[in-house]
C-alpha positions as CSV (number, residue, x, y, z in Angstrom):
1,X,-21.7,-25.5,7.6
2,X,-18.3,-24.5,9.4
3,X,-16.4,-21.0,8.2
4,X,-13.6,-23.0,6.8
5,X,-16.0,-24.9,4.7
6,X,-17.9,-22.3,3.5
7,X,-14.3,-20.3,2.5
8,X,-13.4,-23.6,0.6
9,X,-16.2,-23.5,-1.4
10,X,-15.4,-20.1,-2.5
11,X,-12.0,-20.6,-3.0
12,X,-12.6,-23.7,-4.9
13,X,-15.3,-21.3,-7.5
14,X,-12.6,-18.4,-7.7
15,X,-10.0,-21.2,-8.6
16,X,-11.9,-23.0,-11.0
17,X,-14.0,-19.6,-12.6
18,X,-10.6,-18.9,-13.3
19,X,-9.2,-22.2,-14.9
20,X,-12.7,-22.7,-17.5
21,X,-14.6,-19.7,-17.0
22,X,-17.9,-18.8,-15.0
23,X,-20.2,-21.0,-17.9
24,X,-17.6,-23.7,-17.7
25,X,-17.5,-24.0,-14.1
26,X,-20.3,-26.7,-12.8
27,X,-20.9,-27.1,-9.1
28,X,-19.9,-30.9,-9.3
29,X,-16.5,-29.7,-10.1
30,X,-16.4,-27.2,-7.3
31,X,-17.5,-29.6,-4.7
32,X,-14.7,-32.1,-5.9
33,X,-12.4,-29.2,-5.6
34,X,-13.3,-28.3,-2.4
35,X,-14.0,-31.9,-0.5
36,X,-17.6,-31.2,-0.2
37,X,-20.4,-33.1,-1.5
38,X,-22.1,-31.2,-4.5
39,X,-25.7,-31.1,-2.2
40,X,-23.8,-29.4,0.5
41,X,-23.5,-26.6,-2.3
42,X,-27.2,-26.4,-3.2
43,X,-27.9,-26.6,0.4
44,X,-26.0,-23.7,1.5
45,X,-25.9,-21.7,-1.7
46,X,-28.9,-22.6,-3.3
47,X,-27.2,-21.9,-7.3
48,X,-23.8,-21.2,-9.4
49,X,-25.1,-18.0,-9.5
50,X,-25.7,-17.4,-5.9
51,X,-22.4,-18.9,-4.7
52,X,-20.8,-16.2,-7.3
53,X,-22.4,-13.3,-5.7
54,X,-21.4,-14.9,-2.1
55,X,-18.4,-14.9,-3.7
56,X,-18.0,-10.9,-4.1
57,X,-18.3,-10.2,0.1
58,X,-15.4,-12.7,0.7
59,X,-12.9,-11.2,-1.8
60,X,-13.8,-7.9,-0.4
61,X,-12.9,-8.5,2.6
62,X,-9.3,-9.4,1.9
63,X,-9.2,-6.2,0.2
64,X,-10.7,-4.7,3.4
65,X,-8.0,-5.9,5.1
66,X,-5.3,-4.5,2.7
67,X,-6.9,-1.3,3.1
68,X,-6.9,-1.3,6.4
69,X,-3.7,-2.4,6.7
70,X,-2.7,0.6,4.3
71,X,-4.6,3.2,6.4
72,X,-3.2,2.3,9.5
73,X,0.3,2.4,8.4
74,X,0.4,6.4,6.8
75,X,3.0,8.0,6.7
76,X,2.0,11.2,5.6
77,X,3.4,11.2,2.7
78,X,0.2,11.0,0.6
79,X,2.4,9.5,-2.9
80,X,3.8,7.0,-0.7
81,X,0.8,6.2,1.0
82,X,-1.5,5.8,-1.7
83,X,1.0,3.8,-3.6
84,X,1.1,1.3,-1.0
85,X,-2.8,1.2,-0.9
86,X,-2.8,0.7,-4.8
87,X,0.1,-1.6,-4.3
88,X,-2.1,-3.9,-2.0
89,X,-5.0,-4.2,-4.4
90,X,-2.7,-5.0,-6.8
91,X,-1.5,-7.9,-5.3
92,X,-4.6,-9.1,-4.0
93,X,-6.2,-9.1,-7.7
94,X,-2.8,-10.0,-9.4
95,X,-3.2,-14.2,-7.0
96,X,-6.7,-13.9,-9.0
97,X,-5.7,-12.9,-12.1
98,X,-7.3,-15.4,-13.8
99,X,-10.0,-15.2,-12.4
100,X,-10.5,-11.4,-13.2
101,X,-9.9,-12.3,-17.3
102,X,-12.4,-14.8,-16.8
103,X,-14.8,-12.1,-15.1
104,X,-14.5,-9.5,-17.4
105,X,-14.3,-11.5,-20.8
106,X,-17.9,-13.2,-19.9
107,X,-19.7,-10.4,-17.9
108,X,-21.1,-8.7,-21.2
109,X,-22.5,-13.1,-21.5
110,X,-23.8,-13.6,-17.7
111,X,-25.8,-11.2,-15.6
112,X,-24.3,-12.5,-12.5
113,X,-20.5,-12.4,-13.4
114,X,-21.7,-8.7,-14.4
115,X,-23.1,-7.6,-11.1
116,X,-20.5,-9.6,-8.9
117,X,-17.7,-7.6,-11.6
118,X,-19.2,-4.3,-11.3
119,X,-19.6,-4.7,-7.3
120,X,-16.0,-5.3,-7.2
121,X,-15.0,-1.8,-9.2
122,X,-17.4,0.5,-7.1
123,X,-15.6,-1.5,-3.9
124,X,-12.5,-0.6,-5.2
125,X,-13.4,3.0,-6.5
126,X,-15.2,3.9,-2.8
127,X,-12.1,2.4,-0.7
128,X,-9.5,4.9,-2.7
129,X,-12.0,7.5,-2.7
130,X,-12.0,7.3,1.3
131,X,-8.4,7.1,1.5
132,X,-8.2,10.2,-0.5
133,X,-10.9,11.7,2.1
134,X,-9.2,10.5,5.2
135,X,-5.6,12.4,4.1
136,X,-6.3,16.0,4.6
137,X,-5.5,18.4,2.4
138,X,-4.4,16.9,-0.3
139,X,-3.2,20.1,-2.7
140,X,-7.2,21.7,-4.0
141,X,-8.8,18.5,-4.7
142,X,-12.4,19.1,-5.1
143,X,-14.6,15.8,-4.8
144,X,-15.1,15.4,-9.2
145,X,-11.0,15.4,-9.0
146,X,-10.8,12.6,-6.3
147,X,-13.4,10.8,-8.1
148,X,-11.7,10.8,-11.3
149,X,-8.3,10.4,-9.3
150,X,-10.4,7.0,-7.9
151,X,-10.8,6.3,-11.7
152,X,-8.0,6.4,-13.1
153,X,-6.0,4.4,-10.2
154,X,-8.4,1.6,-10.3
155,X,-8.1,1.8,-14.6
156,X,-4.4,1.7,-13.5
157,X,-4.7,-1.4,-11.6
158,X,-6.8,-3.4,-13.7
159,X,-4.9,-2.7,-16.7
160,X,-1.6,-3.4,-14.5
161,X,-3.1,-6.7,-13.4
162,X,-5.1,-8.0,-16.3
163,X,-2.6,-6.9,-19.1
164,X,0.5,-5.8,-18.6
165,X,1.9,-7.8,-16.2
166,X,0.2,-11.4,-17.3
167,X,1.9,-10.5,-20.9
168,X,4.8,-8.9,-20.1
169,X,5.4,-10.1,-16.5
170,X,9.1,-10.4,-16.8
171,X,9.9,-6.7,-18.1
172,X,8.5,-5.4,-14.8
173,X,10.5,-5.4,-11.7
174,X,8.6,-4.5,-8.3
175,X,11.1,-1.5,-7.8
176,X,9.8,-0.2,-11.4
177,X,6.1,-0.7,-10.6
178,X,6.1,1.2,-7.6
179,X,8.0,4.1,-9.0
180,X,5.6,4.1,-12.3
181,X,2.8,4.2,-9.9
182,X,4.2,7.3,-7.8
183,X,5.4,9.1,-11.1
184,X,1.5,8.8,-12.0
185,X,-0.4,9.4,-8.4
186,X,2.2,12.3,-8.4
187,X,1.1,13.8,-11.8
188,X,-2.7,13.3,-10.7
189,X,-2.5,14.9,-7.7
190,X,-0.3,18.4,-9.4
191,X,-3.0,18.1,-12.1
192,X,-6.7,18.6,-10.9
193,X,-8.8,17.6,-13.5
194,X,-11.0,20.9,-12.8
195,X,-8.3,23.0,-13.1
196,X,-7.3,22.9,-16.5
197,X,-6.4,20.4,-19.4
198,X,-3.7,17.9,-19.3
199,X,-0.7,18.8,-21.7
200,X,2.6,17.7,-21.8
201,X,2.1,16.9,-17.6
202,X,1.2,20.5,-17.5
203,X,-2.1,22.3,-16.5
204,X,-3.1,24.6,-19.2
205,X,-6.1,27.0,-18.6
């Protein structure tokens, strides 16, 4: 089977995972969805649930590419650049949004949706986490700080993504999303976890 064929397929199970769910999606339906005939699925595939986790490698690497894209273009200005890295994911995950309810409403129901799900955090938390390596001396950030840093970024975005912005999508402007997001990567970074307790933006020891 050619590339494009093979990305159509996928497309076509993102799509419709996010229309009727992971249990409601059938292969018949993605193979009409994608022009293909359902044994091409099996044939290539071999299950639902294998296509899913095929599924996971091809979203990540639009997200690689985001990332990339991001890393190359630093300006040195760590708020700004990380903002435009958590920007990216944002956007990526917001033309899935539906998809991503879907995902995280039935992965407590289906082992796979749980795997490919979990996969897609620790891609997201590793990615930040490596940004956060690659930009120097970033005030004293000791690995647990980046890690939670990682944390709450990615909490950030799903929450962003799944909630805020598919309920209240017209209240938030892209000019007020990106300066939320810097306010908050600001206050994480002049915070360490390991150097005190949050408290009123403050670190109290």
């Amino acid at each position: 089977m050619s590339e494009p064929t093979e990305s159509r397929i996928i497309e076509a199970a993102i799509e419709l995972v996010g229309e009727l769910g992971y249990k409601g999606t059938t292969t018949r339906q993605i193979a009409v969805k994608a022009g293909v005939n359902e044994v091409t699925i099996f044939r290539r595939f071999g299950s639902k649930e294998a296509l899913v986790e095929k599924a996971i490698p091809y979203a990540q690497e639009q997200l690689r590419a985001a990332f990339e894209s991001a890393r190359s273009k630093k300006s040195g200005d760590i708020v700004v650049d990380l903002t435009n890295l958590v920007l990216s994911i944002m956007d990526i995950l917001g033309e899935k949004r539906e998809t991503v309810v879907a995902m995280m409403f039935e992965a407590k129901r289906e082992p796979y949706v749980l795997a490919a799900a979990s996969s897609m955090v620790q891609f997201i938390l590793s990615f930040i986490m490596g940004f956060l390596d690659d930009s120097g001396p970033v005030s004293p950030l000791r690995k647990e700080d980046k890690a939670i840093i990682a944390l709450s970024l990615a909490s950030f975005v799903f929450f962003r993504v799944v909630v805020r912005e598919r309920l209240l999508v017209k209240e938030f402007t892209s000019h007020n999303r990106r300066q939320e997001l810097e306010d908050y990567i600001r206050f994480l970074l002049r915070n360490p976890p390991s150097q005190g307790k949050y408290s009123k933006g403050r670190v109290v020891r």
